[in-house]
N, C-alpha and C positions, 0 to 999 in steps of 0.2 A: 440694772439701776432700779433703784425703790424709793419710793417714800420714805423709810426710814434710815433713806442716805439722806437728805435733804438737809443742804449745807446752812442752817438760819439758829440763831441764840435765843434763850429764853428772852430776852429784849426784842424779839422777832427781827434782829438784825441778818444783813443776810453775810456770811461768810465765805467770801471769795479766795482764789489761788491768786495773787499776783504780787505785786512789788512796788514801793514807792522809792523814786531817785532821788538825790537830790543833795549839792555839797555842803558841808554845814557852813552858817553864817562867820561872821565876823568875831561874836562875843560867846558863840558856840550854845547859844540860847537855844537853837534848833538841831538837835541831834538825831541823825538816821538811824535807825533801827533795821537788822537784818534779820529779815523775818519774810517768809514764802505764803502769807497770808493777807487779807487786809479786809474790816471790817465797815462794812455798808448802811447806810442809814436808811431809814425808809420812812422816818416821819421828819416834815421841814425840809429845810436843805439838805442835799448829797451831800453825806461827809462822809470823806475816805481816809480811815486810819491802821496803822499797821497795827497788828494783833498775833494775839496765840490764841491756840481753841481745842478744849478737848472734847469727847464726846460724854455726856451724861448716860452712867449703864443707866439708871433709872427711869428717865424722861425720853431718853434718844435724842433729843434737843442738844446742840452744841453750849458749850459757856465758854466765853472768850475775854479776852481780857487784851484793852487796847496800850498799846506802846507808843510812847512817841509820838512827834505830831500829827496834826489833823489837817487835812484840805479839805476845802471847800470849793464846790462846785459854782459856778453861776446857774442861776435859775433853768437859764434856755437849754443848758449843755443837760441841767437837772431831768428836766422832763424827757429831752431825746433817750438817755438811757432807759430811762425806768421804763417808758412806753417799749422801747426796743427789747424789755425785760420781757413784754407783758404780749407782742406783736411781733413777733421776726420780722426785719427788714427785709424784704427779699434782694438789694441791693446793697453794699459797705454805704456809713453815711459819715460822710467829710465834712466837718465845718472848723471854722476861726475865728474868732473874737478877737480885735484888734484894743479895745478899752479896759478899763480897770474894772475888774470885776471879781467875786471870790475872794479867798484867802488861804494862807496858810498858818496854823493855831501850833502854840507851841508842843500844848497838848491837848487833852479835851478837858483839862480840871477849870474852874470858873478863874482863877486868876492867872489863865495862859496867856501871854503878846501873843500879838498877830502882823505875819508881813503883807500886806495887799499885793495880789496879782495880775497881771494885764499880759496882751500878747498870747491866748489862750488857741490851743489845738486837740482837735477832737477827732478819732474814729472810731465808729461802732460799725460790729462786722458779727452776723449771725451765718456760725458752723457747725454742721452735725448736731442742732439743735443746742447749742452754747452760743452765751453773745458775751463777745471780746470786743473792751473797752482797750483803748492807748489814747492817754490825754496826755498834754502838757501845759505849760505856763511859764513865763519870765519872773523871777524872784524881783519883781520891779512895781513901784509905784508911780502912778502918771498923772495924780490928782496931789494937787494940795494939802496938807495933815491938816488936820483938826487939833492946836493946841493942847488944848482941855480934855484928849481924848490921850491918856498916856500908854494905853495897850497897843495903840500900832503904832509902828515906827519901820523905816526901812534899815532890815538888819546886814543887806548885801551890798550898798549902796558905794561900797567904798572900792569893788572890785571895779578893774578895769573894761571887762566882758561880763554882758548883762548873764548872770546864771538863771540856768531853768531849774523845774523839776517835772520830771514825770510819773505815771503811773499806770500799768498795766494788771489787767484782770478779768478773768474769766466768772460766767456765772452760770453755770452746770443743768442742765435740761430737765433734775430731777427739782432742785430748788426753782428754775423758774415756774413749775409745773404747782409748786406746791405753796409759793410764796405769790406768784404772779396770775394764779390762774390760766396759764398759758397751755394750748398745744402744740407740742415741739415736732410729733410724728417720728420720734427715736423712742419713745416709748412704747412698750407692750401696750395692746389694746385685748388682748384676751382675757375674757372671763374667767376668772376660776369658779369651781362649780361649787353653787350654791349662793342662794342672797347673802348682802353683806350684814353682819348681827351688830345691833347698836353698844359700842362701848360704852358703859357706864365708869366714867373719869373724874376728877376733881380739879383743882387749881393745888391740892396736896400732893395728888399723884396720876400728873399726865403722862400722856403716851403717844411721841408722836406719832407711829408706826397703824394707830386709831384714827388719824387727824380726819375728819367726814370732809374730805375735800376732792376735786375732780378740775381735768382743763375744761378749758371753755369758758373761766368765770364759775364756774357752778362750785353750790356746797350745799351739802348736803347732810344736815343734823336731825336726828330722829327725832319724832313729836310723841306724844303719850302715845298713840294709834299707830304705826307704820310709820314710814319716811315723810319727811317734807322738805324739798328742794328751795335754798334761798337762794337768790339773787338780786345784788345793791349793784345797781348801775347808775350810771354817769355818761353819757354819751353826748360832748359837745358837738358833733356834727353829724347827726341826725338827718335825713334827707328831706324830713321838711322843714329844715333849716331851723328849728328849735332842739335843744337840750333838753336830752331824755334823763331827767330824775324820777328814779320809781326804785322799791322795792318790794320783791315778788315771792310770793308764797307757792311754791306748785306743790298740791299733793299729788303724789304717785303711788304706786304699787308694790314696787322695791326697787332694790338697788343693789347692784353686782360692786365687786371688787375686781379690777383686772390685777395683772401678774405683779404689775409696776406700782400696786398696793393704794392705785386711785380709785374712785367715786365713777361709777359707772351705770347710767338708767338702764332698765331691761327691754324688751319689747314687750312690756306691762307697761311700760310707763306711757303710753299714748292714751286719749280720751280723757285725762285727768285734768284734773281743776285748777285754774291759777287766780292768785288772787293778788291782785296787783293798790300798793302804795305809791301817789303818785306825788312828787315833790320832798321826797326824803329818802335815803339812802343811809347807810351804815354811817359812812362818814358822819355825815351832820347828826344821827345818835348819838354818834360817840363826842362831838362836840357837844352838843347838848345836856352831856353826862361830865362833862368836866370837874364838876363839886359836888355831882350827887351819886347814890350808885342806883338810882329809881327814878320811872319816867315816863310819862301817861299823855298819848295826844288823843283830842276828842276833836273828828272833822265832823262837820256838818254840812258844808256847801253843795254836796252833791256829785262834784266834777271831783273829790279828790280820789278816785281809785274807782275802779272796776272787777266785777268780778265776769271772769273769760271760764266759759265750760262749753267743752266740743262735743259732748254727751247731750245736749239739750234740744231740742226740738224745733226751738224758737227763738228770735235772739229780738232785741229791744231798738239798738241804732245802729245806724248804718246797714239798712236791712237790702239795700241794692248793692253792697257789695264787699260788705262783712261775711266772711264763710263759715263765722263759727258766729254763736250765741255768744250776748256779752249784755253786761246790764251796770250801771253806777250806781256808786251806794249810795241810801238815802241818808246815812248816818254811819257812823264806825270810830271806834277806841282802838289803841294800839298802844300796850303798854312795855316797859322793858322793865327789868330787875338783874344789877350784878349781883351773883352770889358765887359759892365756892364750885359751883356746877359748870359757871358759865352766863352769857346772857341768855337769859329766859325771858323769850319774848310772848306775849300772849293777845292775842286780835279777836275782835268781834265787830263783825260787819250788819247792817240792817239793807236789804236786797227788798226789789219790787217781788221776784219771784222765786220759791225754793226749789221746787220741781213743775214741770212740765211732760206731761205724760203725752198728749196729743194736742195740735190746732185747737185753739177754739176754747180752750177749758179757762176759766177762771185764773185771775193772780192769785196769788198764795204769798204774801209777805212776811217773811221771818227774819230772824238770826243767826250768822254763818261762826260758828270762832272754834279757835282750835290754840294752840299751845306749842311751841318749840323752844329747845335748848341747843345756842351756840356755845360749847365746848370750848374750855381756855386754848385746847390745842388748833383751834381754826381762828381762834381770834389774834393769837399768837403769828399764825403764818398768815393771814389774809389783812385781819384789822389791829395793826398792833394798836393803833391809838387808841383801845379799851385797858392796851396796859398802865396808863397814867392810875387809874383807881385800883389794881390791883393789892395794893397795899393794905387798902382799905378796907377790901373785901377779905385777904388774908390774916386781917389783925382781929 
């Protein structure tokens, strides 16, 4: 298995093996489709729709094209997947929704009806480094319609026995790895010999088989100078009981490729620099980029970010029980720019101290910044919500 099986569409949806059931309705408004496939949403709501998908020789990216109706997920069943996308369960996990929740679309065009769903069953079960979804639902409504609302209506309502539908699917160890950041531990973790060499790609002509991605959360896009490792976190339960938003700059030394054609630090990568954004992550980038394709934060409070280096001598707080040197900025800009490259992000930080050679020596206050390019092929599999301005950047 490689990176450039990795089952996910230029829409960064992700393409899964499975099946939707389901009889058709009364006026035949809802028609099944026989199809070994079904295609996965990954921005908003789970929506799961049966699809075809062939492979791009060019890009290596899948293009699919959806069939038929669309189901919709409830919220809660929403997030159990994706996290179980991102996290193996190490248990099967059973739940059931007894209320009205989710839907079924007739298709995904904007003038589809929709049947509302209740009665909901769920299991996620992580195998051999794959997680197998089997959901189901009652083709039934348990709330009151809305008049004025003439896209739903209950289209089964006339059967004697409440029908269900179901849906079953798998999502493959090399796509969660590449889409979820996940480690699955069925993948090759060997080196191949030699650092990994920066792809030079466009939004004209990508490659997924290049995508600068690794488990763990980690990615890794080259900056003018050598590598620089990003990571956008999100961590609501944190063990000091606040929510860790930050996003983190490490330079390193380089970066290997294993077999299975991920992102892999070397043992060069220790003693190197991180430089940490705290209260912003890709996510809220990529919200805050919704109408523009340019983007400039100016912090000045002092507490927004840190710069952590294990090479230093001397460190600033927490100095009883901090192991490494760490200092806040007194000032720092971070700017983004979509272009055909990719997002080109570029920071400069203002630091109490640049170097520290011994005890005792003087501050030395300067300016830290440096320059990276996220690659449409990572933004693709990690942040597709950069694809809403794609068009804009392409035209």
């Amino acid at each position: 298995m490689h990176l450039r099986d990795a089952r996910v569409d230029l829409d960064g949806n992700v393409i899964a093996s499975g099946r939707m059931i389901f009889a058709s309705d009364n006026g035949g408004v809802f028609a099944a489709q026989e199809c070994d496939q079904v295609q996965i949403s990954r921005l908003g709501p789970l929506r799961v729709v049966a699809c075809k998908s062939r492979r791009d020789s060019d890009s290596g990216f899948l293009v699919s094209e959806a069939v038929g109706p669309a189901l919709s997920f409830p919220d809660v069943f929403a997030t159990v997947i994706r996290r179980a996308c991102w996290l193996s369960p190490k248990e099967a996990i059973v739940m059931s929704l007894g209320h009205q929740d989710g839907a079924l679309a007739s298709s995904v065009d904007r003038d589809a009806v929709s049947q509302p769903l209740s009665d909901w069953k769920l299991e996620v079960e992580a195998i051999e480094g794959a997680i197998h979804v089997r959901a189901s639902a009652a083709l039934r409504a348990t709330l009151p319609f809305n008049l004025r609302n003439k896209d739903i209506g209950s289209y089964w309502s006339s059967r004697e026995e409440t029908e269900r539908i179901s849906v079953t699917f798998s999502v493959d160890p090399v796509t969660r790895t590449a889409c979820f950041g996940s480690y699955t531990g069925v993948l090759s973790d060997k080196w191949c010999a030699g650092d990994a060499v920066p792809a030079r790609t466009s939004l004209q002509a990508l490659r997924l088989d290049t995508a600068p991605v690794g488990p763990f959360n980690e990615m890794g896009p080259a900056a003018e100078t050598g590598w620089i490792k990003v990571q956008s976190w999100f961590t609501p339960n944190a063990p000091s009981g606040q929510s860790v938003l930050a996003l983190i700059f490490n330079r390193v030394a380089s970066i290997a490729r294993t077999e299975s054609g991920f992102l892999a630090s070397t043992d060069r990568d220790s003693g190197q620099r991180s430089i940490w954004f705290e209260g912003i992550n890709l996510v809220i980038v990529a919200d805050l980029m919704r109408h523009a394709n340019t983007m400039k934060l100016s912090l000045t409070d002092g507490i927004s970010g840190y710069l952590w280096d294990p090479s230093e001598q001397r460190h600033f707080y927490d100095m009883d029980i901090s192991p490494t040197p760490e200092q806040h900025f007194l000032e720092a800009t971070i700017s983004f720019a979509l272009t055909a490259r990719g997002l080109e992000c570029h920071y400069r930080i203002h630091v109490n101290d640049l170097h520290v050679i011994r005890l005792g020596t003087k501050y030395q206050r300067g300016w830290i910044e440096d320059s990276v390019t996220l690659p449409w092929e990572l933004l693709i599999l990690r942040h597709p919500q950069f694809l809403q301005r794609r068009e804009s950047v392409a035209g």
